[in-house]
N, C-alpha and C positions, 0 to 999 in steps of 0.2 A: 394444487397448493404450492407447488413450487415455483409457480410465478411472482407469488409473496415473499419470498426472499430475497434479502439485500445480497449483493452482489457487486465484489471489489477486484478487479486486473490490472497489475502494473507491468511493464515489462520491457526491457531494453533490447535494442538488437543486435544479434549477436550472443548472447548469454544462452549455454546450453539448460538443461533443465536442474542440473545445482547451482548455477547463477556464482553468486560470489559467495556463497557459504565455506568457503574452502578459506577464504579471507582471513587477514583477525576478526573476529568477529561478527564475523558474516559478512561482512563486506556491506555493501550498499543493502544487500538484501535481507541482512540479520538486519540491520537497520530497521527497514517498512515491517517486518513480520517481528519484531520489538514493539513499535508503535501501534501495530494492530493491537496487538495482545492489553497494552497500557491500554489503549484510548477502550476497547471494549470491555476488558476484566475490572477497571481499576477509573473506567470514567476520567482518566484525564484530558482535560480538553487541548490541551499543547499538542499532545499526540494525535487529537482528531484534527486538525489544522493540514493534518498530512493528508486526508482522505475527504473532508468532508469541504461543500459547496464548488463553486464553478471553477475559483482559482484556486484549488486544493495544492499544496505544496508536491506533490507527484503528480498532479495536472497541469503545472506547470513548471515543475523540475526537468532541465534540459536532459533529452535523450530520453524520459520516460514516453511511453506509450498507456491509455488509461482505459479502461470500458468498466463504466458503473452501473449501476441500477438499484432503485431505490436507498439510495443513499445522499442525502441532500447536500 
């Protein structure tokens, strides 16, 4: 069953495992984990722009690194 799961990684190099949460605001990373939460709780599509299709805005945001799965 868990092959059925969508599956989202973004991730910079160099960022230990608090990333820029220490930021205002989370830094880059309160940012994508903001936009998650919008685009999936609350259906906005602005926010799925970040995650979703080939030229997803973190797929082609400089310095990101991305691995999706089932997530168009």
């Amino acid at each position: 069953a868990i092959n059925n799961v969508p599956v989202f990684e973004a991730w910079q190099e160099g960022l230990g495992h608090i990333g820029t949460y220490g930021q205002e605001n989370g830094g880059a990373n309160g940012m994508v984990a903001v936009a998650w939460l919008n685009w999936r709780l609350k259906n906005d599509p602005k926010a799925a722009k970040m995650y979703v299709g080939k030229d997803c805005d973190l797929c082609t945001g400089p310095g990101w690194h991305v691995f999706k799965k089932l997530i168009d």
